[in-house]
N, C-alpha and C positions, 0 to 999 in steps of 0.2 A: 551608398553613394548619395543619398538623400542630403546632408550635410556639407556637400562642397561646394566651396567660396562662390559666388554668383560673380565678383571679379575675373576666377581662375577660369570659367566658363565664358566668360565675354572675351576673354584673353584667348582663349583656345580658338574662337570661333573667327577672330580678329586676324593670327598669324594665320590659321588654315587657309581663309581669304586671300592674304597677303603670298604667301605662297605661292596658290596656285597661278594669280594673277603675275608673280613676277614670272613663275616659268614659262607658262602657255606666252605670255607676252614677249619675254624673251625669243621662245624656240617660233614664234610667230612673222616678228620683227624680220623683213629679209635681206639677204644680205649681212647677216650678223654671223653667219654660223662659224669664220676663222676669225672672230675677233676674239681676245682673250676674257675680256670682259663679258662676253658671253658667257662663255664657261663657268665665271664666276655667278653671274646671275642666275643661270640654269640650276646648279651645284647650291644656292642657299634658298632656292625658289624650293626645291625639293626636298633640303632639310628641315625647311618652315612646314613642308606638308606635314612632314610625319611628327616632327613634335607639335605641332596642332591636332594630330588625330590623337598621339600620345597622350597629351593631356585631356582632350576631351574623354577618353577611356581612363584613364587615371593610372597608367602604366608608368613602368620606371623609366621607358625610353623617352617620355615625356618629360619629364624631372630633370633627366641628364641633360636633353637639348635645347631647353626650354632658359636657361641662364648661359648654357653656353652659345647661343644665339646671341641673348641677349650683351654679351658682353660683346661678342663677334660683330653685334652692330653699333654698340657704342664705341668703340674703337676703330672700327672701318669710318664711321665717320668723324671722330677726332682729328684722324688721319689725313682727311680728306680735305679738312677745314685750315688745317693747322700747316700738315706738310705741302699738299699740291694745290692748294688756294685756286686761283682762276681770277677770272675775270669779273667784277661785277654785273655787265650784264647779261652770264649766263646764270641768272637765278632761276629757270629752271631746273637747274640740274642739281641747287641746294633745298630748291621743295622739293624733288624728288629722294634728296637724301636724307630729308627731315621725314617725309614720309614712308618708306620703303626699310631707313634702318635705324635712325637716331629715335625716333617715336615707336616702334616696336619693341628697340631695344630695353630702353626706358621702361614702356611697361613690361617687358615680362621681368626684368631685373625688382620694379616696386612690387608686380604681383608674385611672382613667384618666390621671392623672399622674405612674404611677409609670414609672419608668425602661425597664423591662423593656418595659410597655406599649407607652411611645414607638417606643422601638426595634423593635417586633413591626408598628407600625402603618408606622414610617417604612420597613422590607422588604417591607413589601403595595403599597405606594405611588410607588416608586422610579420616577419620570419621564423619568429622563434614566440609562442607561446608565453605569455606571464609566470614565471613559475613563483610557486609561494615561496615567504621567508625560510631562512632554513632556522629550524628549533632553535633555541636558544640552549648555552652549553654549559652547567653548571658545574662549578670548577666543585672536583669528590670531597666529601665530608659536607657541604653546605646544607 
């Protein structure tokens, strides 16, 4: 593990952060707890945990939630921008979504699909041994 991307580790330590900050924050907030939005904040506060521990350990379950967040966040805020727009003057609530899901998403979609990554994840992960070529087969009488 000597060899892994110093991005995929800024990355890991970034959403673990983000995570825990949006759950404790969420389940903190009071008066939240019937709101549905809750639930959702709570539920990706705690996804973001474990594919941050995920990738910090350099496990599969990291790899798997780790784009799948990412995409989860660039689409929740697509969504957010595009179909329930708002008001302009609640630009808090598009810096909080620039921050909490369109900028995580972003990075772990650039980091964790960069090349290097792959290759660092797919050497942690090797299932099945190198096996050598198999002989070469020389058609009889040669």
């Amino acid at each position: 593990m000597t060899n892994r991307p110093t991005g995929l580790r800024i990355t890991a330590w970034y959403v673990l952060a983000l995570g825990l900050f949006m759950a404790v924050g969420a389940i903190m907030t009071p008066g939240q707890s019937g709101n549905q939005l809750f639930v959702v904040w709570v539920c990706v506060g705690v996804l973001e945990v474990v594919g941050g521990i995920g990738l910090l350990r350099g496990a599969l379950c990291g790899w798997t939630l780790g784009p799948t967040l990412g995409l989860f966040g660039v689409g929740f805020s697509a969504y957010a921008i595009l179909v329930v727009g708002g008001d302009i003057t609640e630009i808090g609530a598009y810096v909080a979504l620039l921050l909490f899901m369109l900028g995580p998403g972003v990075l772990l979609l650039c980091v964790l699909l960069n090349p290097r990554a792959i290759s660092w994840f797919r050497s942690q992960h090797r299932r099945v041994p190198e096996l050598p070529p198999p002989p070469s087969v020389r058609p009889p009488g040669s």
